[in-house]
C-alpha positions in Angstrom: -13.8 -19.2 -8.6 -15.5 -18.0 -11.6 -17.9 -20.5 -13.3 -16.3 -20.2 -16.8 -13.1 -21.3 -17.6 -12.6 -18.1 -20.3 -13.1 -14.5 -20.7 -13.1 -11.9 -23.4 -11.2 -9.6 -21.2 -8.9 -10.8 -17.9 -8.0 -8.0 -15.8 -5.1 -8.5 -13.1 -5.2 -6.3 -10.4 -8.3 -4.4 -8.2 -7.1 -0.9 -7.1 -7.3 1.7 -9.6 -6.5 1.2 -12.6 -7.9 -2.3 -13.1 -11.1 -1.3 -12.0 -11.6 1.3 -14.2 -9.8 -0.4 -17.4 -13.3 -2.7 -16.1 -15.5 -0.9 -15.6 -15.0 1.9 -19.0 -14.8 -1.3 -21.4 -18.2 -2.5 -19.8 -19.5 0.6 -20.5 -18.5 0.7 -24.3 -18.7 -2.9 -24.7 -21.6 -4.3 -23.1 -21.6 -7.7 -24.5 -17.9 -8.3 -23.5 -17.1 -10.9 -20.7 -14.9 -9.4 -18.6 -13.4 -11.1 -15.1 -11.0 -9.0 -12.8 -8.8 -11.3 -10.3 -7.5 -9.4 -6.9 -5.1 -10.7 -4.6 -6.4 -8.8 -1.6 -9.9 -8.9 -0.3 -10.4 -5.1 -1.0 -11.2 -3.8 -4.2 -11.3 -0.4 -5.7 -10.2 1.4 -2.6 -8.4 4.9 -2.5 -5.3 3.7 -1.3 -4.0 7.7 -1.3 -6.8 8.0 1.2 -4.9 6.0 3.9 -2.7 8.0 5.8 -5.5 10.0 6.4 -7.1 6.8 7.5 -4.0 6.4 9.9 -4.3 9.5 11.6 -8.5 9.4 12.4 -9.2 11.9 9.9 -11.4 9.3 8.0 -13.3 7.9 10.6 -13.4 4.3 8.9 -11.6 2.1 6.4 -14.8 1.5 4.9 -15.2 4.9 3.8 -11.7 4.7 1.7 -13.8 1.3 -0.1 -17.5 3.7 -0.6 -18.5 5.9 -4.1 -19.6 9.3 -3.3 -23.2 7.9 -3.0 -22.2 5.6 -0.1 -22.7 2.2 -1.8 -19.7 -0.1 -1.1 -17.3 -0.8 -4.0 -17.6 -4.7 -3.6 -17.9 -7.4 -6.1 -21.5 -7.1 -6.0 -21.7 -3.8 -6.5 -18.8 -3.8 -10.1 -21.2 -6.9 -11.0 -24.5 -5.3 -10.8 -23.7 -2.1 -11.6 -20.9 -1.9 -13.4 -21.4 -4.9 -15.5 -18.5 -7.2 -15.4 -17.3 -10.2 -12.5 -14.6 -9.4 -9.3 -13.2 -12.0 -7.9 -11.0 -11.2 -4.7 -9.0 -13.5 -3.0 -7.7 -14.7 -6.2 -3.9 -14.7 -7.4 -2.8 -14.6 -10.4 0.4 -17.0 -10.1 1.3 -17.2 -14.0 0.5 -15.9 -17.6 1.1 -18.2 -20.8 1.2 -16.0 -23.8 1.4 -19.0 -26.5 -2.0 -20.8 -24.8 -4.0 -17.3 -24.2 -4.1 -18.6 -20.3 -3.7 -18.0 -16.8 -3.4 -20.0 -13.4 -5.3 -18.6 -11.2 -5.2 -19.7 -7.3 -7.7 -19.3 -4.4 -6.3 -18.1 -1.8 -8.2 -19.6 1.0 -8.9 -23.1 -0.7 -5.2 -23.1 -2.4 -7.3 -24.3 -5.5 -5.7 -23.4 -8.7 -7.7 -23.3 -12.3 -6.9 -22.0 -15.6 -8.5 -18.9 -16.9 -8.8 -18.1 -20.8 -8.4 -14.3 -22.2 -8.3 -12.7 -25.3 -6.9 -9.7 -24.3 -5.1 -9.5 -20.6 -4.2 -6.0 -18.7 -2.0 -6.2 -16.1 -2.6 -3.5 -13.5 -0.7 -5.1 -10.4 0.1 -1.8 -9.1 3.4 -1.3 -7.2 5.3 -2.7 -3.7 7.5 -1.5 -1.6 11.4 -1.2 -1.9 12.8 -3.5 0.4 15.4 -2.1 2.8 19.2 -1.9 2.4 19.5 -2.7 6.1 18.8 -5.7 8.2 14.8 -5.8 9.7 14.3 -8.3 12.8 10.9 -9.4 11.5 7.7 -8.2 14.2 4.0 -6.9 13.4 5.4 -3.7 14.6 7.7 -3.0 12.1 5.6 -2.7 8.4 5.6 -1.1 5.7 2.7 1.9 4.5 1.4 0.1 1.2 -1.3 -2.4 1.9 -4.9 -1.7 3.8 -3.4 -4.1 6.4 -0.9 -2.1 7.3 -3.5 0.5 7.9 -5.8 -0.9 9.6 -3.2 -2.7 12.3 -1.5 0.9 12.9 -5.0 2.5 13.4 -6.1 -0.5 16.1 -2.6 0.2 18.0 -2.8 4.0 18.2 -6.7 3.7 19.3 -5.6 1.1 21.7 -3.2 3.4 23.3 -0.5 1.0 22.8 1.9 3.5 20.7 3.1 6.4 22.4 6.6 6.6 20.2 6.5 6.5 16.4 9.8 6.4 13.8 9.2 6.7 10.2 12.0 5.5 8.4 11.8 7.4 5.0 10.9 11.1 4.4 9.2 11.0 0.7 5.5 11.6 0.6 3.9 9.0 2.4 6.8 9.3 5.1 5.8 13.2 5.7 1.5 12.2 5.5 2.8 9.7 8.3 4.3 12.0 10.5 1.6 14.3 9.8 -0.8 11.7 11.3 1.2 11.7 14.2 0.5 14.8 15.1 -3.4 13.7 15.6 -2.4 11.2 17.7 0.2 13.1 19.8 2.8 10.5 19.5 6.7 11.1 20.2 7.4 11.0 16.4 11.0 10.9 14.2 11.3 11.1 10.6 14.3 9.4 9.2 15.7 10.5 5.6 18.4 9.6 4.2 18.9 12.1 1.7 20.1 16.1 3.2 16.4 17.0 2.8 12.7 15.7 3.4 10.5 15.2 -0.2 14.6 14.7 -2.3 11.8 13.3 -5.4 10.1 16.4 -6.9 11.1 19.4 -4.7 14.7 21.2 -4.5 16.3 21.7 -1.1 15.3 25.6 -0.9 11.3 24.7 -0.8 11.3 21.2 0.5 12.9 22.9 3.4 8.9 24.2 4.5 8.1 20.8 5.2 10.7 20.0 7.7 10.1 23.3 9.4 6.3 22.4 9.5 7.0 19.1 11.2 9.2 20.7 13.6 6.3 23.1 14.2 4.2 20.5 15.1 6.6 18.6 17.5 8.2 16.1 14.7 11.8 15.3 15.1 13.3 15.4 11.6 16.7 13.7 11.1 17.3 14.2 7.5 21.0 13.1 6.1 20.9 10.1 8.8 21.4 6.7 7.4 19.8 3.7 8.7 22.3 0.5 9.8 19.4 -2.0 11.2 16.1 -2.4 13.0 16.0 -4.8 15.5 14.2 -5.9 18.7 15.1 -5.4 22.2 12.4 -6.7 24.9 9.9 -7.2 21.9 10.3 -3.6 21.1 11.8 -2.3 18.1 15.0 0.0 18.0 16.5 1.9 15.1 20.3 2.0 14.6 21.4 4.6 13.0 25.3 5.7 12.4 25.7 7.4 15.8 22.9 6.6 17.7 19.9 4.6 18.2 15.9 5.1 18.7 13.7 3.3 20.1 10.4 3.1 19.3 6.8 1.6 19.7 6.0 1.5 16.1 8.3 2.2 13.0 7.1 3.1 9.7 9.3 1.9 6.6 7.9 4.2 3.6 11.6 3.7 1.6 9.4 4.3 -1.9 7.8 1.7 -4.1 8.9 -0.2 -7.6 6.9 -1.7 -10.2 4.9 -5.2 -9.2 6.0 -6.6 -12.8 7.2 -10.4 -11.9 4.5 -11.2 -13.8 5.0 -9.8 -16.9 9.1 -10.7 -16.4 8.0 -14.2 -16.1 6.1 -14.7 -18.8 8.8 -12.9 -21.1 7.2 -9.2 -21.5 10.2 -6.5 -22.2 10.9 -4.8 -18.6 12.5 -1.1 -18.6 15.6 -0.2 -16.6 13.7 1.0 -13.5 11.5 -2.6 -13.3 8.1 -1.3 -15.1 6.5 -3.0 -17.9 7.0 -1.7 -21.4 3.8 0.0 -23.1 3.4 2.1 -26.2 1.3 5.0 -26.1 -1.7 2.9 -26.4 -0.5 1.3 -23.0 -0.2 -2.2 -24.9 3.0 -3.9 -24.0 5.3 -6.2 -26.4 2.7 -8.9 -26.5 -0.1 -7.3 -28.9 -2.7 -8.7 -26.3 -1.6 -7.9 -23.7 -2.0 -4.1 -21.9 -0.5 -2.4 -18.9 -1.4 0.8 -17.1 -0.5 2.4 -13.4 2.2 1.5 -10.9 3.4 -1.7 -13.0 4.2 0.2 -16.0 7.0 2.8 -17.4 5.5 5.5 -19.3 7.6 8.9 -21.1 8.4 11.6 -19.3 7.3 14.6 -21.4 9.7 16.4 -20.2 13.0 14.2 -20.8 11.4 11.8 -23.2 12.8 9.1 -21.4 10.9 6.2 -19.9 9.5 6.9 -16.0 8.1 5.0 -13.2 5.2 7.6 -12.3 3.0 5.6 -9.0 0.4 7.9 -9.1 -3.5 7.3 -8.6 -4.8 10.1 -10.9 -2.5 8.5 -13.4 -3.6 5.3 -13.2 -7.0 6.0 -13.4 -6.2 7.7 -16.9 -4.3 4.7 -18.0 -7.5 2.4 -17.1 -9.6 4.4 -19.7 -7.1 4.5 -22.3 -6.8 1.0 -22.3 -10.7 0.3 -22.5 -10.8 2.7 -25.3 -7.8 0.7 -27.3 -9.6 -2.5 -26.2 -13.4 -1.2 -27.8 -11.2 -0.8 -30.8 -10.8 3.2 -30.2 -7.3 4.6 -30.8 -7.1 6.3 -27.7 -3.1 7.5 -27.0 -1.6 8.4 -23.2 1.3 10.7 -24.6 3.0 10.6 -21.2 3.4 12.3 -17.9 5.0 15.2 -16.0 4.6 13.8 -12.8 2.3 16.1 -10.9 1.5 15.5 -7.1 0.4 17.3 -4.3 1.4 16.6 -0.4 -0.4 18.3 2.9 1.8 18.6 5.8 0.5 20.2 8.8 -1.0 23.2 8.4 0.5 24.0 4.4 0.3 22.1 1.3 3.2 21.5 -1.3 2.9 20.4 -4.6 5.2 19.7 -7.8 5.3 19.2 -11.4 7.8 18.6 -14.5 11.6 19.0 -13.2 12.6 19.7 -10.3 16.6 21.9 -11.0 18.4 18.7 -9.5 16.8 16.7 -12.1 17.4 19.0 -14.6 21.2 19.4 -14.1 21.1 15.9 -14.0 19.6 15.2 -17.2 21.8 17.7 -19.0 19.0 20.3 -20.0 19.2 23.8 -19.8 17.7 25.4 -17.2 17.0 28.8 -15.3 15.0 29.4 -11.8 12.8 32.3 -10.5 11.3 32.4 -7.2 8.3 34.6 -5.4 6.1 34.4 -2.4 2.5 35.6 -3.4 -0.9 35.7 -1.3 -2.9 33.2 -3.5 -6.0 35.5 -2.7 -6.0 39.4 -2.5 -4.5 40.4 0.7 -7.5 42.3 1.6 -9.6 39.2 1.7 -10.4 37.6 4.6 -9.1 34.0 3.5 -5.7 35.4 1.6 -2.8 33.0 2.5 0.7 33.2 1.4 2.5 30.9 -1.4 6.4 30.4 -2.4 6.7 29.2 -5.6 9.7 28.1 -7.4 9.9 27.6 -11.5 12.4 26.0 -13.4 12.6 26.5 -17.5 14.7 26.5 -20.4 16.2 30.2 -21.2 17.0 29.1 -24.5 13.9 28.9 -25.5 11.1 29.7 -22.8 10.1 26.2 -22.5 8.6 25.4 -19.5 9.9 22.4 -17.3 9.0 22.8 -14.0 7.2 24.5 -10.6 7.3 23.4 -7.3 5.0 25.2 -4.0 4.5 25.4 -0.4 2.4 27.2 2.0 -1.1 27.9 3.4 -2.5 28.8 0.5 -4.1 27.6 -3.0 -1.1 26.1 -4.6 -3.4 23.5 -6.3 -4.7 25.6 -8.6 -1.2 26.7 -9.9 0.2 22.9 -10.4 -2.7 22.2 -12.2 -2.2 25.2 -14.2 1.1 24.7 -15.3 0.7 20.6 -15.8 -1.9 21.7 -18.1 1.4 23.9 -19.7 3.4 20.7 -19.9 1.1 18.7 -21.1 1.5 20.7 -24.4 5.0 22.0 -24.2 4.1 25.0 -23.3 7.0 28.3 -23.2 6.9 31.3 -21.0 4.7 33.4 -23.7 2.2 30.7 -23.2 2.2 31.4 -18.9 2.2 35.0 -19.7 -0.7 34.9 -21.6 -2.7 32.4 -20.4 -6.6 33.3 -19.2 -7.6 32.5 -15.4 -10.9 33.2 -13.8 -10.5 35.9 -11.7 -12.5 37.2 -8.3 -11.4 38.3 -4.9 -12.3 34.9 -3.1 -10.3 33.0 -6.1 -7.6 35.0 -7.0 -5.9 38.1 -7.7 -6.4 40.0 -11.3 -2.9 39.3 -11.7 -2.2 35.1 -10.8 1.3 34.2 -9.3 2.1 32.0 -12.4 1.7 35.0 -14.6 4.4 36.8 -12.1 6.6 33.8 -12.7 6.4 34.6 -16.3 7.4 38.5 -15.3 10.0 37.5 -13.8 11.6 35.0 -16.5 11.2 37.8 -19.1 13.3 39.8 -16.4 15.8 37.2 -16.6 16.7 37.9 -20.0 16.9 41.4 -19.2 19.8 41.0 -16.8 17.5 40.5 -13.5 20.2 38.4 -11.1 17.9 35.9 -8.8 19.2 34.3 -5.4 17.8 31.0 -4.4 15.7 32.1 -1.1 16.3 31.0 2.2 20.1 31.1 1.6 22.9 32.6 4.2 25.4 35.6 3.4 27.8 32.6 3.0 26.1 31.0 0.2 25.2 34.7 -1.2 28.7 35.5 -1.8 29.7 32.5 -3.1 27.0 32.6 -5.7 28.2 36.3 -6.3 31.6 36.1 -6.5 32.6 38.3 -3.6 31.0 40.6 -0.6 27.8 42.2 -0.5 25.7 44.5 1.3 22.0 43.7 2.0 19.9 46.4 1.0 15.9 46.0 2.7 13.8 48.3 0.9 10.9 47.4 3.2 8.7 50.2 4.6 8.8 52.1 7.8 9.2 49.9 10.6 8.3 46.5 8.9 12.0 45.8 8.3 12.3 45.2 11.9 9.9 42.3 11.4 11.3 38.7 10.6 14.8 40.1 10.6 17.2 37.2 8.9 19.5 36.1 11.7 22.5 37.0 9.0 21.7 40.3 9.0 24.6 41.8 10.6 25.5 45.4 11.8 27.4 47.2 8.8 26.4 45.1 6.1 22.6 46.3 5.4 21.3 49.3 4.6 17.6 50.3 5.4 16.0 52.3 2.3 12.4 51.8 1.8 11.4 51.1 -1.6 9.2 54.9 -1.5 12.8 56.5 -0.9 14.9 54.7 -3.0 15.2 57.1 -5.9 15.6 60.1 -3.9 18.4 58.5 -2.1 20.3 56.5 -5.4 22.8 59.0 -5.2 24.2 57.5 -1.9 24.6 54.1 -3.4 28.1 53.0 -5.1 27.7 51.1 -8.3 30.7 49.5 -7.4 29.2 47.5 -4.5 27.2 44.2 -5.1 24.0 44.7 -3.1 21.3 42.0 -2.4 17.5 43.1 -2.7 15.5 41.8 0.1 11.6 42.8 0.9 8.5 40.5 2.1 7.9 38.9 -0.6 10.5 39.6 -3.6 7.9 42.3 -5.9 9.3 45.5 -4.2 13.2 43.9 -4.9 12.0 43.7 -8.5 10.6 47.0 -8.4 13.8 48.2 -7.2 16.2 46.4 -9.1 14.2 47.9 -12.0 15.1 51.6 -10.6 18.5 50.7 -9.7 19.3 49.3 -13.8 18.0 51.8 -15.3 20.3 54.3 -13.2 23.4 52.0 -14.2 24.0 49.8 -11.6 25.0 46.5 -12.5 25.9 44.4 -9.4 22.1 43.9 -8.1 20.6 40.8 -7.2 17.4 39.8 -6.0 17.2 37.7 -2.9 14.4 34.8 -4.6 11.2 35.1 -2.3 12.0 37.7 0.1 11.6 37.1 4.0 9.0 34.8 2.6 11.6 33.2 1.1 12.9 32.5 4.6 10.2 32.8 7.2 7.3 31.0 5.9 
């Protein structure tokens, strides 16, 4: 235990943004005494770092616990250098608001003390949903959200003791899972619940690249499949589902997380609907001294201006300095968030921000799509790799709302981008315009985001976008009645990555060089579907096509990129 019975500052919680609520405040306020309490016996670890853990690709947990200049992130090293006390091992079992206080407990000694504060932040992060199905209890059945349960599945797999691997749970830490199978070349199924892998963040038409990359690299992904039980049979564990069962060696629950706020609910702190503690914008909840700031907390979504659960490191790491700044006496304000996250699966990387269209159809805001497949890179350069990129915005008035990605290339650079949008309501005038640095190992002259913009302004001109990746079935649904395909690829390349719905006598072959010699053989009466490689020769063409009066042209979202990723 500490050796005073009272601090200036108590901190609850060691992971991110407890830490560096700590360690900003000792940096602005020297002369502050600060004490942080952590349950677990790691501090200040990159938690996001452990799947890569999991699969090898970070050779040791101890690098996930290191700065950048190798010195461990212990208590010693936040005392010495950082300036204020960590104590691990040491729960936090109750807060009194009236007294200023909290019991504190050692875990090893079961020794409990009070603790004094005069301001208390409550960072206690997040834990896992518990599951709507029966769990026979066994050390081979965990959930993904502690360094134990690292550590234990890395022991096993170097053991050669799992050979058969179920992840129950297809969101982002379910899909970095079965990625880590991969390395060790286990017999892996992914479980969702929901009809696609990723359902928070990413629409059905480009979370569909990460199940095809997991199938790629020998995942079995069982998507719409809901879970009845786990239980044990011969010590091993078995999955149940509706119309069959699994068995496994191992089994992953990653069934999300909600906020760690028992807390603050027990000491009488208002609680939003999803379970987070309240803040203002100056992360300070309904006690005046008390803050809050990452996983424990709801925060506004810029976008919907309603309260949001957002569990995100680089979040809570921004929350940790807005609160040191407020506690120094600074009027530092976190506005609120649009929920940006990245995801690498295999061999391509996905990323979102703002609303996805199900969300927005849900919250009741206007909304229109555009779609394209873009190298991220001039095609001549050596490293060029291909992007589909989806964004979602208000037609009413250009305002942005949201852009989801997938594939081999930079798509990093583009959520970032557009965050940056969000962040300051941006509108499609502001993605139009907007300045990028530009060379051929970078980028092309022209960035993909500024072809989203094209392609909105399009939209108000009458441009008709299919989602990509969709059959003729959907297509004439979505148009009303039959339609012919019309490919407008060059020479032979129409002959490559054919779409399996392409069926004799209802395409027609006219590259996009050709098109305006041969218009005259067209009937404006007939709906036709654009399709090329990548969706910019469709718009080309769609552009020819309106201007000679024909009305019943759509654009298939995309192109064979759309579909063949």
């Amino acid at each position: 235990m500490i050796d005073r019975t009272s601090s200036d500052v108590v901190i609850i919680g060691g992971v991110a943004a407890g830490p560096k609520t700590g360690a900003a405040l000792a940096r602005r306020a020297p002369n502050m005494k600060i004490a942080l309490f952590q349950r677990e016996p790691y501090i200040s670890y990159g938690s996001c770092g452990m799947p890569y853990f999991a699969s090898g690709d970070v050779p040791t947990f101890g690098e996930l616990t290191r700065t950048s200049y190798g010195v461990e992130r212990n208590p010693d090293f936040f005392r010495n250098t950082k300036g204020f006390d960590v104590l691990t091992g040491i729960e936090v079992v109750s807060i009194d608001r009236s007294g200023k206080t909290v019991v504190v407990k050692d875990i090893a000694t079961g020794k409990s003390q009070t603790h004094g504060y005069g301001t208390l932040v409550i960072a206690t992060g997040a834990c896992p949903k518990p599951p709507p199905f029966p769990v026979e209890e066994s050390p081979l059945v965990r959930f993904f959200t502690s360094p134990d349960d690292a550590i234990s599945f890395r022991k096993l797999a170097e053991s050669g003791k799992i050979g058969s691997l179920v992840i129950v749970g297809g969101g982002y830490i379910g899909c970095e899972l079965a990625e880590a199978a991969t390395v060790w070349g286990f017999d892996t199924t992914i479980i969702e619940r929901e009809p696609q892998l990723l359902p928070k963040g990413f629409d059905k038409e480009i979370a569909v690249y990460a199940a095809k990359e997991l199938d790629a690299g020998g995942i079995k992904v069982r998507t719409g499949s809901e879970v009845k039980r786990i239980f044990l049979e011969d010590g091993r564990p078995v999955v149940e589902l509706k119309d069959s069962s699994i068995g496994a060696d191992f089994v992953f629950l990653c069934l999300g997380v909600r906020p760690e706020s028992g807390l603050a609910r027990d000491c009488g702190l208002e609680i939003g609907e999803q379970g987070g503690i309240l803040v203002d914008e100056r992360l300070r909840t309904s006690d005046t001294f008390i803050y809050a700031g990452g996983d424990c907390v709801e925060i506004r979504n810029l976008l919907t201006g309603e309260r949001a659960s957002f569990p995100l490191g680089s979040l809570a790491n921004r929350h940790g300095r807005v609160i040191a700044e407020n506690i120094a006496g600074n009027q530092a304000r976190f506005r609120g968030a649009s929920g940006a996250a990245l995801v690498k699966i295999c061999n391509i990387n996905m990323g979102c921000v703002g609303l996805s269209e199900t969300f927005a159809a849900e919250a009741g805001i206007s909304y229109e799509c555009v779609w394209g497949a873009f190298p991220d890179k001039p095609d001549y350069y050596p490293e060029s790799r291909e992007i589909v990129l989806k964004m979602i915005y208000d037609p009413l008035d250009g305002r942005l709302l949201g852009l989801q990605a997938a594939g081999a290339g930079d798509i990093c650079r583009r959520i970032d981008v557009f965050s940056s949008m969000l962040q300051r309501d941006g509108r499609i005038d502001d993605l139009f315009d907007f300045e990028h640095g530009y060379a051929p190992p970078y980028s092309e002259a022209m960035d993909p985001l500024h072809h989203l913009a094209s392609l909105a302004r399009a939209r108000s001109r009458g441009l008709k976008m299919l989602p990509p990746g969709a059959d003729s079935s959907l297509y004439e649904e979505l148009i009303g009645n039959k339609f012919i395909w019309l490919d407008i690829r060059e020479g032979d390349k129409f002959e490559e990555n054919r779409p399996g719905h392409y069926e004799p006598g209802n395409f027609i072959h006219i590259p996009l060089g050709e098109l305006r010699a041969k218009i005259g053989g067209l009937d404006k009466n007939t709906s036709y579907v654009l399709m090329c490689g990548r969706g910019a020769r469709s718009y080309q063409a769609w552009s020819i096509l309106q201007a000679a009066g024909f009305t019943r042209v759509y654009v298939a979202g995309a192109g064979i990129a759309g579909v063949c990723l």
